[in-house]
C-alpha positions in Angstrom: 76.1 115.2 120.0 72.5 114.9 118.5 71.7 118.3 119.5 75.0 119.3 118.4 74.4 118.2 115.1 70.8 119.1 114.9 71.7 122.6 115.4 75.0 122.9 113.1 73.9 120.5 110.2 71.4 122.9 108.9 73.6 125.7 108.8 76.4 124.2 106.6 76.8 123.4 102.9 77.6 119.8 103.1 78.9 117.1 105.4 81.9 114.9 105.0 81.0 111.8 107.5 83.8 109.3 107.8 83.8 105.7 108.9 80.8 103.4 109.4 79.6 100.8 112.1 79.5 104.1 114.7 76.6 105.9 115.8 77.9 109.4 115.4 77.9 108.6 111.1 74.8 107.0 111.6 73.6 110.5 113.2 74.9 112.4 111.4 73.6 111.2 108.0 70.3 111.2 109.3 70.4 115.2 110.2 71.9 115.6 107.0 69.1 114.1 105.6 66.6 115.6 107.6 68.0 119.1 106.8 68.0 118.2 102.9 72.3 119.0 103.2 74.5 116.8 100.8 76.8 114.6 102.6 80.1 112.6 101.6 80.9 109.2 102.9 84.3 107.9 103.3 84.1 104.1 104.7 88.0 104.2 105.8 88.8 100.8 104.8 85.8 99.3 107.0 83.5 97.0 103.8 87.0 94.7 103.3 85.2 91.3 102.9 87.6 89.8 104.9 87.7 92.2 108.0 83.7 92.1 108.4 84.4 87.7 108.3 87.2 87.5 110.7 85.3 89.6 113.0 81.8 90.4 114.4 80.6 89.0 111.1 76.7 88.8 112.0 76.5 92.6 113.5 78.3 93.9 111.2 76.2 92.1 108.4 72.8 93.4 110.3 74.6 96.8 110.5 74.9 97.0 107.3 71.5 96.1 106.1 69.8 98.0 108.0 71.6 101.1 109.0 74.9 101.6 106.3 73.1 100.7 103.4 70.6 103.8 103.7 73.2 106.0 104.4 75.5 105.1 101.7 73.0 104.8 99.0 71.9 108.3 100.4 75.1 110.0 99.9 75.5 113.0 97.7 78.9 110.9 96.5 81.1 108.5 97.9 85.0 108.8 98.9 87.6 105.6 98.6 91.1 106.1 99.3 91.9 102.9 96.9 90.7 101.7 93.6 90.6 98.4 96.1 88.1 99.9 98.4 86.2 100.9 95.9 85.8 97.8 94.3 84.5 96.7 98.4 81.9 99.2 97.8 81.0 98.4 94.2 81.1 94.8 95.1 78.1 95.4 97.5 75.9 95.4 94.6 74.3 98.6 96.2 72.1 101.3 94.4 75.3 103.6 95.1 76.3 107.0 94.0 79.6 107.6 92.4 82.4 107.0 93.8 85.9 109.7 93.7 89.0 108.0 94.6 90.8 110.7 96.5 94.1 109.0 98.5 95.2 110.1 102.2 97.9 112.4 102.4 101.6 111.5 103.6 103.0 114.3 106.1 106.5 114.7 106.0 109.2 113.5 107.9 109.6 115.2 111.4 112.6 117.4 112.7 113.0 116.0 115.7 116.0 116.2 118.5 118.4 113.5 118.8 118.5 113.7 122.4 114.8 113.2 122.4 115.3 109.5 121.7 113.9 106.8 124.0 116.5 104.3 125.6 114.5 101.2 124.1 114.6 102.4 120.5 118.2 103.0 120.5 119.0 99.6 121.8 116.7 98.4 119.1 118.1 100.6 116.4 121.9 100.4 117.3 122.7 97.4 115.0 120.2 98.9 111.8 119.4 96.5 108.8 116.4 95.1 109.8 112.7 94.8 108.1 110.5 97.6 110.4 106.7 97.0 110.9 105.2 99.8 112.1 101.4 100.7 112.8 98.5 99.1 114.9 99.7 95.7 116.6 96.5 93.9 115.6 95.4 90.6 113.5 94.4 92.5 110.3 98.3 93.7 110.2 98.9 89.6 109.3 102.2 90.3 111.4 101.5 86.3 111.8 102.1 85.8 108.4 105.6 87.5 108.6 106.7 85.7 111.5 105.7 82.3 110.0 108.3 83.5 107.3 111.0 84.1 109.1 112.3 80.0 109.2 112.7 80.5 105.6 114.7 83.6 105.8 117.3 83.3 108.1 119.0 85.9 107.9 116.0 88.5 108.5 115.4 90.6 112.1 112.2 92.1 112.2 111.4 95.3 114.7 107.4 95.1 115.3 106.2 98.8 116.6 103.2 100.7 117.4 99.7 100.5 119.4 99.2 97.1 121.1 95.6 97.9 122.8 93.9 94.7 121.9 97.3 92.3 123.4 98.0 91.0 120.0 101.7 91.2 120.4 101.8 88.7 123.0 100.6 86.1 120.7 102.7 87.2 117.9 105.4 86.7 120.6 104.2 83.3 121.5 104.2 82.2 117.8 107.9 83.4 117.3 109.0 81.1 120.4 107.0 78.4 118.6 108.8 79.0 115.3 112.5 79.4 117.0 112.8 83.0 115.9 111.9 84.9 118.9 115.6 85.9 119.2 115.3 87.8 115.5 111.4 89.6 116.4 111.3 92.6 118.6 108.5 94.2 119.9 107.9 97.8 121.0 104.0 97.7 121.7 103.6 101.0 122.5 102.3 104.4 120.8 105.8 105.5 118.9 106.2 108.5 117.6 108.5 111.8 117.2 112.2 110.8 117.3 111.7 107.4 117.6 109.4 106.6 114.6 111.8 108.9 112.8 115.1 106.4 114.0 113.3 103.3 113.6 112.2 104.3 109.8 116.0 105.5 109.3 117.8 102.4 110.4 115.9 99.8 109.0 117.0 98.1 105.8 113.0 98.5 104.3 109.7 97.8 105.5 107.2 95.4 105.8 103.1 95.6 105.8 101.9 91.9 105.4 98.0 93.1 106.5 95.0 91.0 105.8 93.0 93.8 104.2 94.3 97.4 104.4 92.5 99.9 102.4 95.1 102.4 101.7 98.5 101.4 103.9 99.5 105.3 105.3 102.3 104.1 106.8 103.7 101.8 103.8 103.8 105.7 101.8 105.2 107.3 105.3 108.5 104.5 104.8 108.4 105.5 101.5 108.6 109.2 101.9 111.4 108.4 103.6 113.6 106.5 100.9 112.5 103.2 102.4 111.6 100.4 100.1 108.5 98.5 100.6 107.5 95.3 100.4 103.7 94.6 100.8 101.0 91.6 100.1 98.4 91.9 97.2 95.7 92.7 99.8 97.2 96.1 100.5 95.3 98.8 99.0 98.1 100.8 97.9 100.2 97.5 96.3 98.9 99.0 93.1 101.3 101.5 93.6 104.4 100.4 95.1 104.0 98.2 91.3 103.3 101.1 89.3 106.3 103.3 90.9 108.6 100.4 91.4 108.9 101.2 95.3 109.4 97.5 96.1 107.8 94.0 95.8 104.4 92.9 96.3 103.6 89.2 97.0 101.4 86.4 98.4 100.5 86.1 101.6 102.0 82.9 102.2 105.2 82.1 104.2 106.9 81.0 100.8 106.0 84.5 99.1 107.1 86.1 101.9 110.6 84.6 102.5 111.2 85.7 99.1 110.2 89.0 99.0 112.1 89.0 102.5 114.9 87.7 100.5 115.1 89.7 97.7 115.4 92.7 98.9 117.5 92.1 101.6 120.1 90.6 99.1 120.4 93.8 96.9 121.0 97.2 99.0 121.4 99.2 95.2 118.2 97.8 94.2 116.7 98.5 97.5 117.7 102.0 97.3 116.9 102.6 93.8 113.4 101.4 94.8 113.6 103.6 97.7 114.4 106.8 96.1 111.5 105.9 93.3 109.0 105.6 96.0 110.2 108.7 98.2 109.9 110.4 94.6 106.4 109.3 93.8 104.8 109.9 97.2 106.2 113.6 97.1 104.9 114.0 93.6 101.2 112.6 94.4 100.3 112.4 97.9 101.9 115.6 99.5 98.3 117.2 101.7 98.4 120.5 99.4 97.6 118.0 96.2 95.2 115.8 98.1 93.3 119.0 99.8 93.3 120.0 95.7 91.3 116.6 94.9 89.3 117.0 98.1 88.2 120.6 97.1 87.2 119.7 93.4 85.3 116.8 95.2 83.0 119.3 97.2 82.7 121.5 94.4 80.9 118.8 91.9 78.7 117.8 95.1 77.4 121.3 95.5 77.2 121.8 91.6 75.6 118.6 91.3 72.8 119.4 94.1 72.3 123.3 92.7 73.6 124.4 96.5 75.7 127.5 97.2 79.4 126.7 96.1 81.2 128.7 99.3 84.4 126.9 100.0 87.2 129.5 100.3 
């Protein structure tokens, strides 16, 4: 890859690196550098206070000081995907260049074949009306948090689904046998996708993303894309949003906030669908990939401007 990129860098009008803590950005920049080529930095999420304490808190610290912080402050300009993670990178206290808050894009709902459909998400789907989490099985998701909420909300099944490669969802499990509510938390840790993720978003009743630290929330916009309302803790990136559309509820992290939220929405279906259709509404309005390729574009543009390069893009 060095080679690689010592032998394409040069030859290109800017670079868009994305991510930090890996080598390949930390290459990357340095080429860029080296061959005097402007270069973008999107940190995905990754300077969240509480994600660089909960884990690997001293590398990451060292990383930072004395790799990231070069190539940040080096950038031509800086992408965030939330006014959230931009306030991370603001909050670093960094000599950093500006900083364009440009969101990810929501694709839109697959056409899939109903025959396609695995056996396990039909027996999970056949009874609907339940609260769907669906993304990375991890400990940033605070899928704890939603389980510990469940005593207070009785009524409430929750359907737990997507990648499970760190084992998380056997202690989420062991937690809900703790808390008596094993029999209302299923889990299907696997990679879901196609017609599943497309029944498992249609049956449930709205959708959950309790995370820790989430720098934008994709799939909070993919439930609502498709009519789903949202309910979401303040330390979601994109809760902003979900208040300014009225797509659903934002809340506390704590079991008590949760229940409620939990509560709420489960109690009204017209308010849930109202919020539903203002969210589906709002997603399609802002955050369809031919808009955010628009805000991407005019991003390059000002870099190249800025620098007195050759503005090429087609």
């Amino acid at each position: 890859m060095r080679r690689a990129l010592a032998r394409t860098v040069p030859t290109v009008d800017l670079v868009h690196l994305h991510a930090i803590y890996l080598w390949p950005m930390w290459a990357g920049a340095r080429v860029a550098r080296r061959a005097r080529v402007p270069y973008v930095s999107s940190p995905r999420g990754m300077l969240a206070p509480e994600l660089i304490r909960r884990k690997s808190r001293l590398v990451k610290n060292a990383w930072l000081a004395l790799v990231e912080r070069r190539n940040l402050e080096w950038s031509a300009a800086l992408h965030a995907t939330s006014t959230g993670e931009a306030e991370d990178l603001r909050r670093l206290g960094w000599s950093l260049p500006s900083v364009s808050i440009i969101p990810h894009g929501v694709d839109d709902p697959e056409v899939v074949a109903e025959k396609s459909l695995s056996d396990d998400v039909a027996t999970v789907t056949a009874e609907g009306g339940y609260v769907l989490c669906f993304g990375r099985i991890n400990w940033e998701k605070g899928l704890d948090r939603l389980i510990g909420a469940l005593p207070l909300s009785p009524a409430m099944r929750v359907v737990i689904a997507g990648d499970d490669r760190e084992g998380h969802a056997a202690s989420l499990s062991g937690l809900a046998r703790r808390l008596g509510v094993s029999d209302r938390v299923t889990f299907l840790a696997r990679h879901v996708g196609g017609a599943d993720k497309e029944r498992l978003f249609d049956r449930a009743a709205f959708f959950a993303m309790p995370s820790l630290a989430e720098n934008f929330g994709l799939a909070a916009f993919e439930a609502m894309r498709r009519g789903l309302s949202v309910l979401v803790t303040q330390e979601v990136g994109m809760s902003e949003i979900v208040r300014k559309a009225g797509a659903g509820l934002v809340v506390e992290g704590s079991a008590e906030a949760l229940a409620g939220g939990l509560t709420t929405l489960l109690a009204d279906p017209v308010k849930r669908k109202a919020m539903g259709n203002a969210g589906c509404a709002h997603v399609v309005a802002h955050y369809g990939w031919p808009a955010i390729a628009q805000e991407m574009e005019a991003l390059y543009r000002s870099v190249l401007t800025a620098q007195g390069g050759r503005v090429s893009l087609q």
